[in-house]
NUPA-310520 format. One line per 8 residues: number of its first residue (from 1); their letters; for each residue x, y, z of N, C-alpha, C. Coordinates in steps of 0.05 Angstrom, whole numbers, plus 32768, in hexadecimal, padded with zeros to 4 digits. Layout:
BEGIN
NUM = a = X,Y,Z,X,Y,Z,X,Y,Z; ...
***
This chain:
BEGIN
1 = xxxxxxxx = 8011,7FE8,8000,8000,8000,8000,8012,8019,8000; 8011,802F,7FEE,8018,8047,7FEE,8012,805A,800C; 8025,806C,8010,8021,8081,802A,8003,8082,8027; 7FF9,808A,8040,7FDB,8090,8040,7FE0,80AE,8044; 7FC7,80BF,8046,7FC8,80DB,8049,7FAB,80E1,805A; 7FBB,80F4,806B,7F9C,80EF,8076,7F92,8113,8071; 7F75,8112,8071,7F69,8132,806D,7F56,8133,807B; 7F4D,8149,8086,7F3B,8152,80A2,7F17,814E,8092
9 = xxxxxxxx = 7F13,8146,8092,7EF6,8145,808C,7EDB,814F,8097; 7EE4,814A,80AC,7ECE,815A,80BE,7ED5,815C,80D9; 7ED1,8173,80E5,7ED3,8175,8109,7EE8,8162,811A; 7ECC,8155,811B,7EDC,8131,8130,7EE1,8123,812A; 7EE7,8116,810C,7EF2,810B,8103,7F0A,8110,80E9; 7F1C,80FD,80E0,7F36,80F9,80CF,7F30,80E3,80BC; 7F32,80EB,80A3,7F24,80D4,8096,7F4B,80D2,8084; 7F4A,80B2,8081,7F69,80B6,8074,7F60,80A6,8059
17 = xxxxxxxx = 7F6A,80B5,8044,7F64,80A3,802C,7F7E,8096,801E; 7F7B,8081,801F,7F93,806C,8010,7F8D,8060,7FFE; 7FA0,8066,7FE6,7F9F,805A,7FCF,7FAC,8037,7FDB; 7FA0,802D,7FDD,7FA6,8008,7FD9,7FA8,7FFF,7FC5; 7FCA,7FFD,7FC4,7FD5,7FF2,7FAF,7FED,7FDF,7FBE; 7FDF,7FBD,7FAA,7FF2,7FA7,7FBD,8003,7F92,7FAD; 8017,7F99,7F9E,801E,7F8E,7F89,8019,7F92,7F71; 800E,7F82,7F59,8002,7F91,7F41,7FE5,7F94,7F4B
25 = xxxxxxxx = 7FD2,7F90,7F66,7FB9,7F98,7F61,7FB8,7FBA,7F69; 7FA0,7FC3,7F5C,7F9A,7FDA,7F67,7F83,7FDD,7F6C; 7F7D,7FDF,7F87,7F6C,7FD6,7F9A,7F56,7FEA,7F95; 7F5F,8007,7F8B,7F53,8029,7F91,7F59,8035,7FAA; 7F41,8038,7FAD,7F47,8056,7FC5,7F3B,804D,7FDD; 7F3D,8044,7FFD,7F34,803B,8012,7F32,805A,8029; 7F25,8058,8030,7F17,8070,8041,7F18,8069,805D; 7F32,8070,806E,7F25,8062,808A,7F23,807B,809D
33 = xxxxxxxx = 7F07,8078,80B0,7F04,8096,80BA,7F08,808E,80DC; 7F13,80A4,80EB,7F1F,809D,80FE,7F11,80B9,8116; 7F0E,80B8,812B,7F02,80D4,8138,7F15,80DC,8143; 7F0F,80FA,814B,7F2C,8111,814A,7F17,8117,816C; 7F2C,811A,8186,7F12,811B,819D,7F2A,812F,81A0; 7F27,8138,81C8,7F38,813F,81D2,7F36,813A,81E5; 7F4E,812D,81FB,7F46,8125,821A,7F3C,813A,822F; 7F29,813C,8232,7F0F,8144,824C,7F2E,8154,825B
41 = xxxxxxxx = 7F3C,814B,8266,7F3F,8157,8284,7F6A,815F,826C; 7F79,8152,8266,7F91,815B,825A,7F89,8172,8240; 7F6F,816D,822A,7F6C,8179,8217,7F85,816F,8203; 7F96,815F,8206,7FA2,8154,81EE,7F90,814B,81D6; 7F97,814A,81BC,7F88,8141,81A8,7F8B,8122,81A2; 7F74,8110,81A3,7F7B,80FA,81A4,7F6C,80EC,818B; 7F77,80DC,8181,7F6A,80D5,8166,7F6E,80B4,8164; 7F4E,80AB,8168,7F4D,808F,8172,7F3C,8081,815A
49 = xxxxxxxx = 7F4C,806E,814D,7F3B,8055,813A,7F49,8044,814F; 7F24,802D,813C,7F1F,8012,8150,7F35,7FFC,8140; 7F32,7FE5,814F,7F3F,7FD4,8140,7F30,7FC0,8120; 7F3F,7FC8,8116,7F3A,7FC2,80F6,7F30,7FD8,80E9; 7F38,7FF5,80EF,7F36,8006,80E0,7F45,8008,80C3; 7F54,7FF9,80C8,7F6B,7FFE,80B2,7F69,7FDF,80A8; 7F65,7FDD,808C,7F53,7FBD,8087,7F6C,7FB2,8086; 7F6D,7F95,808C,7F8D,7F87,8087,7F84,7F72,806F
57 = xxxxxxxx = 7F60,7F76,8061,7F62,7F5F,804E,7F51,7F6B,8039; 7F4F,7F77,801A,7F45,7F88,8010,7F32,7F78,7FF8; 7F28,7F6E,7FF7,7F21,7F5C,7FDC,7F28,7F52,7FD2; 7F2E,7F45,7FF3,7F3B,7F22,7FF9,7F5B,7F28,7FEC; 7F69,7F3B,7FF4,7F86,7F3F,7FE1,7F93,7F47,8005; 7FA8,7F41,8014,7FAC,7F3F,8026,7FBA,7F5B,8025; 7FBD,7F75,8035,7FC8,7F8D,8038,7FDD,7F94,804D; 7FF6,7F8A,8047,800B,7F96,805B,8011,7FAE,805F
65 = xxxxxxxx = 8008,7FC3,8072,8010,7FDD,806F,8033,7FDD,8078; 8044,7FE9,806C,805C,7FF2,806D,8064,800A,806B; 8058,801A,806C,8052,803C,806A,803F,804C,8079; 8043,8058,808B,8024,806C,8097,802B,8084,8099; 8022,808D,8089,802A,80B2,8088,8013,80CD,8096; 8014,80D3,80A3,7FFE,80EE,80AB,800B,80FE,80A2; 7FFA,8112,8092,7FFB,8122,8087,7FE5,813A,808D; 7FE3,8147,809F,7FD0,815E,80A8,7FDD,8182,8099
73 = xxxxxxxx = 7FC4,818B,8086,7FDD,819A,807C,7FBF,81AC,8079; 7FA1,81B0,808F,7F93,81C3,8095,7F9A,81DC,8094; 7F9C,81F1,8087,7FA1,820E,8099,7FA1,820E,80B8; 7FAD,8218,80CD,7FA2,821F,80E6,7F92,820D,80F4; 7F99,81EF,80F5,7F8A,81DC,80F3,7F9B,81D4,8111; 7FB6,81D9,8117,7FC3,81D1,812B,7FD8,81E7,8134; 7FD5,81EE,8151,7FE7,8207,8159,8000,8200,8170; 8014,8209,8171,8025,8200,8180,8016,8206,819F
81 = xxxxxxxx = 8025,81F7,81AE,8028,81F9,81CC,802B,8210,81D1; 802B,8222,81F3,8038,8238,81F7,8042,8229,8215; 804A,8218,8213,8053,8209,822C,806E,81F5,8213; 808C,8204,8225,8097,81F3,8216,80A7,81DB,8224; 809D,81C8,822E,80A6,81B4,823F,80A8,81A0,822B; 80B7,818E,822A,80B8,8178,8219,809F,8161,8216; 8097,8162,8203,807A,8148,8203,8087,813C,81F2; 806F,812F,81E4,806E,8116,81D0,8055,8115,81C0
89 = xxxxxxxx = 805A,8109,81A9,8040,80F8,819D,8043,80E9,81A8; 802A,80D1,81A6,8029,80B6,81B8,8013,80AA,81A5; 801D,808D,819B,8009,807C,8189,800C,8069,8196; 7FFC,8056,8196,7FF4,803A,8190,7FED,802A,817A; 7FF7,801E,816E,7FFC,800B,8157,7FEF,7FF1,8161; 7FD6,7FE7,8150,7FD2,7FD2,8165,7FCB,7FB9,8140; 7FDC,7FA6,8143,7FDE,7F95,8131,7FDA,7F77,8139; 7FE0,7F6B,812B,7FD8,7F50,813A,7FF9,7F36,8137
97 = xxxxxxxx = 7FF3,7F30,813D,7FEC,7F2A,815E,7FF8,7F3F,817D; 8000,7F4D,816D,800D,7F64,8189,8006,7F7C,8180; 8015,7F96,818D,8005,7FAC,8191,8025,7FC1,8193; 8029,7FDA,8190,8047,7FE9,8191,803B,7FF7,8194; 8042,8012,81AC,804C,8027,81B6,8056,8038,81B3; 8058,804C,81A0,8068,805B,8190,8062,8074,819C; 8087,808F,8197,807D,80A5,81A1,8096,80B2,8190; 8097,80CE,818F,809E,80E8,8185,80A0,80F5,8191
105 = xxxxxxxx = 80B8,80F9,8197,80BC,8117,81B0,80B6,8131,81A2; 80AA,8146,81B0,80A7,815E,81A1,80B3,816D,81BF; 80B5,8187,81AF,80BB,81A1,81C2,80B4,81B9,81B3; 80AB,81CB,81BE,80AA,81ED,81B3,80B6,81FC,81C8; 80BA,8213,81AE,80D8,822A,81C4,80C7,8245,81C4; 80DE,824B,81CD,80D4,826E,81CF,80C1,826B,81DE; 80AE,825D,81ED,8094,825F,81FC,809F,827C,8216; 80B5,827F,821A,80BE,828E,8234,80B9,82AC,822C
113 = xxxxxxxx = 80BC,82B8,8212,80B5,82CE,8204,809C,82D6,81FC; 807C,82C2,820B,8067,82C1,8201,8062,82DB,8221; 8050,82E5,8219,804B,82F7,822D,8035,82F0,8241; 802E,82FA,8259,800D,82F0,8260,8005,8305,8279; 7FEF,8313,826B,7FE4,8323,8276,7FC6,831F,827A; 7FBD,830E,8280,7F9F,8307,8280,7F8E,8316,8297; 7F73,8324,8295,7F5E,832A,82AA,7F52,8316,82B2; 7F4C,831F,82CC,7F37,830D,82DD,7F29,831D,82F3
121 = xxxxxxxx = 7F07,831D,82EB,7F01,8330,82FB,7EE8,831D,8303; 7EE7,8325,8321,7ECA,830E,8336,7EBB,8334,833B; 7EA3,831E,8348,7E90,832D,8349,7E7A,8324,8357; 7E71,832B,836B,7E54,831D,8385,7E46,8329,837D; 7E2F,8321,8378,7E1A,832B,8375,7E00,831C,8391; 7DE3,832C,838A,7DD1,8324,839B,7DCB,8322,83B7; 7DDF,8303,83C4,7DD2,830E,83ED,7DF7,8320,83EF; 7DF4,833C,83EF,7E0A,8346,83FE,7E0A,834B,841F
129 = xxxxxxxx = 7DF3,834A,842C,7DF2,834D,8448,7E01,8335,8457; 7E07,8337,8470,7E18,8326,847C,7E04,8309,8483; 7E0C,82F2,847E,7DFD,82DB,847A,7DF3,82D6,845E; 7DF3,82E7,8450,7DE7,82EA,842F,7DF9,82D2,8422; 7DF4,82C9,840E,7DEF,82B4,8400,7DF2,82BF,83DE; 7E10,82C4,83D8,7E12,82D7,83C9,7E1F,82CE,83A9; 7E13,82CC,8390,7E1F,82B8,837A,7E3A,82CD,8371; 7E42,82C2,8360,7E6C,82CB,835E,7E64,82BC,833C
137 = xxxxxxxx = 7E74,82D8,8334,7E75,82D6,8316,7E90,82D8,830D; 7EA4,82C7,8302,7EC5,82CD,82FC,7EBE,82D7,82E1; 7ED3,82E5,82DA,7EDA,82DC,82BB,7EF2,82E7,82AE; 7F02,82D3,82A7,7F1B,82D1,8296,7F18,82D9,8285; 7F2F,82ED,827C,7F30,82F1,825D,7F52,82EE,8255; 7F5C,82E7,824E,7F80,82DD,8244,7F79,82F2,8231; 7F95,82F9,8227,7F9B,8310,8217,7FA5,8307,81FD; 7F9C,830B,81EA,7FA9,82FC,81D0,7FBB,82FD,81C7
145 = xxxxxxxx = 7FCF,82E5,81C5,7FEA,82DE,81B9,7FFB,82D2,81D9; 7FF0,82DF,81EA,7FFF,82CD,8207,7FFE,82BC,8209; 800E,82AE,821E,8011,828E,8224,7FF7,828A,8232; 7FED,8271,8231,7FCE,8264,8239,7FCF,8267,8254; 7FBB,8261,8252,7FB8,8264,827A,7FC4,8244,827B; 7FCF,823E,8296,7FD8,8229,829F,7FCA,8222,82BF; 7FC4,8239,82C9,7FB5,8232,82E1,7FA9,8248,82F0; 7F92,8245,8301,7F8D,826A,831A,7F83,825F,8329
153 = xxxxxxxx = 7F8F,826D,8338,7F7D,826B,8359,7F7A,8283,835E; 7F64,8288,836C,7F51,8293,8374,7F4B,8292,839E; 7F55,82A8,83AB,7F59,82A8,83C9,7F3C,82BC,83D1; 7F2B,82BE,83D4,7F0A,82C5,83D6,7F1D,82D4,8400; 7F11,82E9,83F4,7F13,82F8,8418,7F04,82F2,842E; 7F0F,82F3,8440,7F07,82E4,845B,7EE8,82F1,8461; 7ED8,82FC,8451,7EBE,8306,8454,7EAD,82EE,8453; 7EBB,82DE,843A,7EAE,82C0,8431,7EAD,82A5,843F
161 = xxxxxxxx = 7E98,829E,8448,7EAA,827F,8447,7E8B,8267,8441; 7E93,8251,843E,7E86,823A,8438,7E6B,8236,844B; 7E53,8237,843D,7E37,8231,8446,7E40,8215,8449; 7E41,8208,8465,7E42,81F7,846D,7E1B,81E9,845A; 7E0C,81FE,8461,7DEF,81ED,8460,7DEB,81E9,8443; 7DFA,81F3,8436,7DF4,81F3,8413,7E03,81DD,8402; 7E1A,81C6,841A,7E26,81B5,840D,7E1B,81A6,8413; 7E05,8197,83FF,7DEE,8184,83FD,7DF3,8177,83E6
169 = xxxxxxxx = 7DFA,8156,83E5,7DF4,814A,83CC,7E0B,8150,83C6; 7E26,814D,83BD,7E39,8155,83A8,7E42,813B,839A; 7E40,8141,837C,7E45,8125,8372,7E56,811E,836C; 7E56,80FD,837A,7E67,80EC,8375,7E7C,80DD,835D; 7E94,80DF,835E,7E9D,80D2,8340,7E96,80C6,8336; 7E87,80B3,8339,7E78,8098,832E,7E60,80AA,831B; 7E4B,80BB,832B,7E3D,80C5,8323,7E3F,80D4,830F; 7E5B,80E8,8314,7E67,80F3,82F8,7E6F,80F2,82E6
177 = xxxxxxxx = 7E74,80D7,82E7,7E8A,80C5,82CC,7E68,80BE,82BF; 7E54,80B3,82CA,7E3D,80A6,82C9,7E27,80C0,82BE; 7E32,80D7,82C4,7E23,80F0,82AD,7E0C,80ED,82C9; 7E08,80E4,82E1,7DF0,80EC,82E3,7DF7,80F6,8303; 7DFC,810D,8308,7E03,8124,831E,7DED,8129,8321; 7DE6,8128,8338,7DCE,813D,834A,7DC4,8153,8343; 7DAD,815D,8348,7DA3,8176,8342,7DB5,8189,8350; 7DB2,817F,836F,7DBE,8195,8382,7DDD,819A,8387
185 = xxxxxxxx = 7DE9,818B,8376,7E01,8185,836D,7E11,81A4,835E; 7DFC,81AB,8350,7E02,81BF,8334,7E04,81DA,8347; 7E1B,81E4,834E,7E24,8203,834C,7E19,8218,833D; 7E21,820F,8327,7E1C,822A,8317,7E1D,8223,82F0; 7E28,8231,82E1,7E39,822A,82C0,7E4E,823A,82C6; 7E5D,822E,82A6,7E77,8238,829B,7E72,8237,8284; 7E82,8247,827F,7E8A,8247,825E,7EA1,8258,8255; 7EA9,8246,8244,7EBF,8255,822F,7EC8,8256,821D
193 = xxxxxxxx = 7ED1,8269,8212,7ED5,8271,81F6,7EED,826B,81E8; 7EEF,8260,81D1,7F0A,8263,81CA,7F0E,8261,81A6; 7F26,8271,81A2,7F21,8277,8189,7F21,8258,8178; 7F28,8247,8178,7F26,8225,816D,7F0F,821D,8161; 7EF9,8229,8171,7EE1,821C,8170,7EC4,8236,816C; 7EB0,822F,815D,7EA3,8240,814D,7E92,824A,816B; 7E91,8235,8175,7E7F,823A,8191,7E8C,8238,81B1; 7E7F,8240,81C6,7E8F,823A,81D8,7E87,821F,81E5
201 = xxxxxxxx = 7E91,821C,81F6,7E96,81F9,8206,7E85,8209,821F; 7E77,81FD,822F,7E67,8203,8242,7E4A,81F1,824A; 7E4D,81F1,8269,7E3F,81DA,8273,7E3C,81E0,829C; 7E2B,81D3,82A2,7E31,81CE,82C5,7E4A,81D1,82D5; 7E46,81DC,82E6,7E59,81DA,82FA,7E56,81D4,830E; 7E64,81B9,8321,7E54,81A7,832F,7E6F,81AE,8344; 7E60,81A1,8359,7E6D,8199,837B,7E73,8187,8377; 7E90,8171,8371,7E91,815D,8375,7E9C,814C,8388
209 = xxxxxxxx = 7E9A,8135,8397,7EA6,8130,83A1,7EC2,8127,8397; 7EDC,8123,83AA,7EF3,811A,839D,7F00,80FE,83B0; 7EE9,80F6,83C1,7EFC,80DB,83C9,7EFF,80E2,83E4; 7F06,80ED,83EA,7F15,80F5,8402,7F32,8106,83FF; 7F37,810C,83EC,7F56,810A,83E3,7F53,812B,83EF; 7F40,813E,83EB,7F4A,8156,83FD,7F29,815D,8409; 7F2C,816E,8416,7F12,816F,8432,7EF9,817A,8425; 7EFA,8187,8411,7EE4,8195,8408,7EE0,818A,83EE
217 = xxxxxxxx = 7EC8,818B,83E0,7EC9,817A,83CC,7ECC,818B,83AF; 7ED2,8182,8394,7EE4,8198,8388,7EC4,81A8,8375; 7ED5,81BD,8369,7EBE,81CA,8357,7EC6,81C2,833C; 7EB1,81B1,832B,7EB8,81AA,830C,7EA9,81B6,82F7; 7EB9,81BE,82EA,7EA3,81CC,82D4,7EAF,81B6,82B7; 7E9C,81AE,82B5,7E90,81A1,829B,7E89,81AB,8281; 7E9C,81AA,8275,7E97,81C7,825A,7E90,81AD,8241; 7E82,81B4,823E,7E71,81A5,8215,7E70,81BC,8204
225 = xxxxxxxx = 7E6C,81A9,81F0,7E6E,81B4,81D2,7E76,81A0,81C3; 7E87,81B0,81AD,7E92,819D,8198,7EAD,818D,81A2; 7EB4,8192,81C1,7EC5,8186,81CA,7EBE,817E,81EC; 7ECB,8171,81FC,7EBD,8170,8219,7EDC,8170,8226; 7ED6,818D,823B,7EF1,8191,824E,7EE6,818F,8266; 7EF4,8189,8277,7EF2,8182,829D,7EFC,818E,82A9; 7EFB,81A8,82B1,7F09,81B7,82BB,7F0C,81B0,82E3; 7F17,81B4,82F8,7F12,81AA,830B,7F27,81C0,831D
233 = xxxxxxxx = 7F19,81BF,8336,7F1F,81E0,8341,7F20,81CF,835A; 7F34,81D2,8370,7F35,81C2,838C,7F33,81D5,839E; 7F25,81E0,83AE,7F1C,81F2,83C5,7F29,81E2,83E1; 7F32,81FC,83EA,7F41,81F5,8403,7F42,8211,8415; 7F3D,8210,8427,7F4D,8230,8436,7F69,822F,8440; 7F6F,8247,8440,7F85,8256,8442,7F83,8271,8456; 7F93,8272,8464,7F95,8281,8478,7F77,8286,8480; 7F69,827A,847D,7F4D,8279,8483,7F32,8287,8471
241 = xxxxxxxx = 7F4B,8289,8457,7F30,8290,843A,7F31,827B,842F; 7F17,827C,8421,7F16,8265,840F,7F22,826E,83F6; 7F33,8250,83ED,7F46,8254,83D3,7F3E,823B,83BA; 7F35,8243,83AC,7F30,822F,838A,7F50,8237,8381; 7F4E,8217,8375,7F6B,821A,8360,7F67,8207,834E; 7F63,8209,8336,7F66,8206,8322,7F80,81FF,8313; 7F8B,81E3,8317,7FA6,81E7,8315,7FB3,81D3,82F4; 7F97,81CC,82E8,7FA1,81BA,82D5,7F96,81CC,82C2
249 = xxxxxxxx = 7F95,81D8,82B2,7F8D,81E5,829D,7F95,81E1,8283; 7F91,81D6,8267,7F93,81CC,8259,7FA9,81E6,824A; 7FB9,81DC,8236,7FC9,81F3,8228,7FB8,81FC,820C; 7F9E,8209,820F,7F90,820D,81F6,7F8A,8230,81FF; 7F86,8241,81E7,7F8C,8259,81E1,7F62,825E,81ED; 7F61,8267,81FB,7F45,8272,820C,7F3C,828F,8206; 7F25,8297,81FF,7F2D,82B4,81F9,7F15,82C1,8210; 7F06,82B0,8220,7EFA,82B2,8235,7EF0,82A1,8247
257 = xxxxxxxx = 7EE9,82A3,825A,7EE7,8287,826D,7ED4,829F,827E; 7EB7,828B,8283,7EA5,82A2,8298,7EA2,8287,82A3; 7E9F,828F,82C8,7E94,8278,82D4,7E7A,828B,82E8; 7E6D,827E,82ED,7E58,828B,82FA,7E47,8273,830C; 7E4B,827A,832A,7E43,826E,8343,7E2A,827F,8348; 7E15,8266,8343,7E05,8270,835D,7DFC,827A,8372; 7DEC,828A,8378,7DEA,829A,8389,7DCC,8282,83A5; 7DC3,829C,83B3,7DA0,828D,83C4,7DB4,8276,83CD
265 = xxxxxxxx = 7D9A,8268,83C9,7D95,824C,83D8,7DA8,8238,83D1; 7DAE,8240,83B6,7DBA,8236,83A7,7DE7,8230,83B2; 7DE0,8252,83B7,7DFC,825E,83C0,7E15,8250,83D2; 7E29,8247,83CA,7E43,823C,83D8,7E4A,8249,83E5; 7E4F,8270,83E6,7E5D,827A,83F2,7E46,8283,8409; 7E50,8298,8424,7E3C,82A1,8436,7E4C,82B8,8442; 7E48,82CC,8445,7E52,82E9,844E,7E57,82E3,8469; 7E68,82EB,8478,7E6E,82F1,8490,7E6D,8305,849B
273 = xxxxxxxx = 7E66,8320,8482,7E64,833C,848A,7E57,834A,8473; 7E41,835F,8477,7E38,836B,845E,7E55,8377,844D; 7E48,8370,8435,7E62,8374,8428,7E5E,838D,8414; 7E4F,83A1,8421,7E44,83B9,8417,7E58,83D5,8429; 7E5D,83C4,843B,7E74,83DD,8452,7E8B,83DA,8445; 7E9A,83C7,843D,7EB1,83C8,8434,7EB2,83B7,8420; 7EC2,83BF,8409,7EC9,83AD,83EA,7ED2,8391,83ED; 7ED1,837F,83F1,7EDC,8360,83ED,7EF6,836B,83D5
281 = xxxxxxxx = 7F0F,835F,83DE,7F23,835D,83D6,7F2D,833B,83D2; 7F2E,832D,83BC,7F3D,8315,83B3,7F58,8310,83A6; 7F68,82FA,83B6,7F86,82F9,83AA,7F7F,82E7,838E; 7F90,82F0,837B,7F90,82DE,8369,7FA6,82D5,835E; 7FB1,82BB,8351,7FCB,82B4,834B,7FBB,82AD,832C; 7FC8,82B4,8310,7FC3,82A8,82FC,7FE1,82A1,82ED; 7FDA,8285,82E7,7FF9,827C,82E8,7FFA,826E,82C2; 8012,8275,82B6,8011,826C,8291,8017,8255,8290
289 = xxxxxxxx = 801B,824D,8274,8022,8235,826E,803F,8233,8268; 804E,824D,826A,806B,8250,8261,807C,8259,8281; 8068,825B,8295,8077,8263,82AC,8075,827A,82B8; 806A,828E,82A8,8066,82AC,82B6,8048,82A5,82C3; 804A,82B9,82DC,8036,82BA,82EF,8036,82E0,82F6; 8014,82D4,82F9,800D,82F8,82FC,7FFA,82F3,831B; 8001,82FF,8327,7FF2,8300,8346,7FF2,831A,8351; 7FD3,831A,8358,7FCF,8336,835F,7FBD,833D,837C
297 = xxxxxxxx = 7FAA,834E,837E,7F9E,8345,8398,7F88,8363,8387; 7F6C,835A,8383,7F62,8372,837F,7F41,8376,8383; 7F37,8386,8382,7F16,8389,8388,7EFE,837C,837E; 7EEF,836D,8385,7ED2,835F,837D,7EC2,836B,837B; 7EBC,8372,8362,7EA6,837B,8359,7E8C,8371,8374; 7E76,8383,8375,7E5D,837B,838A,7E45,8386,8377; 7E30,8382,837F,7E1A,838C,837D,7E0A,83A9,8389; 7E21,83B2,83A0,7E18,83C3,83AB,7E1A,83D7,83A3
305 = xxxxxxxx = 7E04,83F0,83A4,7DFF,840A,838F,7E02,8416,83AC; 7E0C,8436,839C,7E0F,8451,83AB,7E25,844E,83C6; 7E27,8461,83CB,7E3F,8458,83E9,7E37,846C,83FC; 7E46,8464,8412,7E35,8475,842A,7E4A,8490,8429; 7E42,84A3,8442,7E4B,84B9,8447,7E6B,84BD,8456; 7E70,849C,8456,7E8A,8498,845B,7E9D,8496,8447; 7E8B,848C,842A,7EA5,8488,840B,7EA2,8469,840C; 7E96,845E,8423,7E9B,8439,8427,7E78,8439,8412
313 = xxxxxx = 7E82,8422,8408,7E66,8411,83F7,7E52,840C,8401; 7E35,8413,83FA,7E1C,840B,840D,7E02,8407,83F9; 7DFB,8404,83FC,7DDB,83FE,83EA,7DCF,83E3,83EE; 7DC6,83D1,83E0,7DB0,83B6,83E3,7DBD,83A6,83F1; 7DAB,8395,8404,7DB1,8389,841B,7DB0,8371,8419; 7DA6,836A,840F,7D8F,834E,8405,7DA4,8340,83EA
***
């Protein structure tokens, strides 16, 4: 058989067309189509045929492949890393009677000269009075041509802390692998944007449990579309604020990311103090895929209108 070549055909799948030619026969043209995914929680591109995709017997003429060529030659179809740590391709060859392992080291440079200046601005809205029950809106925006986000955490000021009464139901791994999470489970959505894709990825954001492996159980946002990412956020306190960190973040180019928590009954967080007398102040660490980190410490947006006769913030209570 001659090199095969493969061409993008549609979305989620790679269709490779091979001329099969096996001696003096000439077999024509064989079409084998293969799906183009991406792993949920790494976002590597993974491209999986079953076994006997690739025929080994063609009209009854027996086909030794001795050649496999990829050939991806899309416009803008594939973008480098901005993380330059050494990876790999990684195949599996699976033949009979055994099966090979194959890999390609890759690297990209320059990633240290990528810049990264990304915003991140929160925001309470709704119960601002002290005991209030108050939903929290993030939202990311990365700056274009910078290195990807690689990770953030997020340090929420000691005004905040965990509604003990509102952690009801958080679902279980089993349940989550199994698509079927609790009602009372669901936080809030996410979504996000990215230039790759015509649409954005966005879905639930659930309380999950994690095993035991840390005390509180983590926050997952579940993003769908034409692709499915797992984003997963581990809450813990710190000097006695509560801290989300977000520490696996895929190396793909984001051009917004909104998360939005629940507020009421609904609400995770619970005031310790009206938060209409003084501004809520949050630390934040946002960390690249090339190594630069931007950390800052700055003001939360509130809901509260007008300010008092002191210059301090005052208006709706509720």
């Amino acid at each position: 058989m001659s090199p095969a070549r493969f061409t993008l055909r549609a979305p989620l799948s790679i269709a490779a067309v091979v001329p099969a030619v096996a001696g003096p026969f000439d077999l024509g043209t064989v079409v084998v189509q293969v799906g183009l995914d991406l792993n949920p929680t790494t976002g590597e591109v993974e491209v999986k045929g079953p076994a006997g995709s690739i025929p080994r017997i063609l009209a009854g003429v027996p086909l030794q492949v001795r050649d496999l060529r990829v050939d991806v030659d899309r416009p803008n179809f594939a973008l480098n890393p901005t993380n330059c740590e050494p990876t790999s391709t990684r195949a599996t060859l699976i033949g009979s009677p055994s099966a090979a392992d194959l890999s390609a080291r890759y690297q990209a440079s320059a990633c240290a000269d990528l810049g990264f200046k990304p915003k991140l601005t929160l925001k309470l809205s709704g119960g601002m009075k002290r005991t209030g029950n108050p939903a929290i809106t993030s939202v990311l925006v990365p700056r274009s041509g910078d290195a990807n986000i690689a990770g953030a955490t997020v340090t929420l000021p000691a005004t905040e802390i965990i509604d003990n009464a509102h952690i009801n139901n958080p679902c279980t791994r089993v349940q989550f692998n199994a698509e079927q999470c609790p009602a009372g489970s669901i936080l809030g959505r996410a979504r996000a944007f990215t230039p790759l894709l015509e649409q954005p990825l966005e879905g639930n954001v659930y309380f999950r449990s994690n095993g035991g492996e840390r005390e509180l159980p983590d926050i997952v946002a579940d993003l769908r579309g034409q692709f499915r990412i797992i984003l997963v956020g581990f809450i813990d306190s710190k000097k006695g604020r509560i801290r989300t960190r977000f520490l696996d973040v895929p190396d793909a180019p984001v051009s917004k990311f909104v998360l939005r928590l629940a507020g009421g009954k609904r609400g995770l967080l619970q005031n310790t103090e009206d938060l209409c007398l003084k501004r809520p102040r949050a630390s934040l660490r946002l960390d690249a895929q090339n190594g630069r980190r931007l950390i800052t410490n700055k003001p939360i947006g509130t809901s509260c209108k007008g300010k008092s006769k002191s210059g301090k913030r005052s208006g709706k209570r509720g």
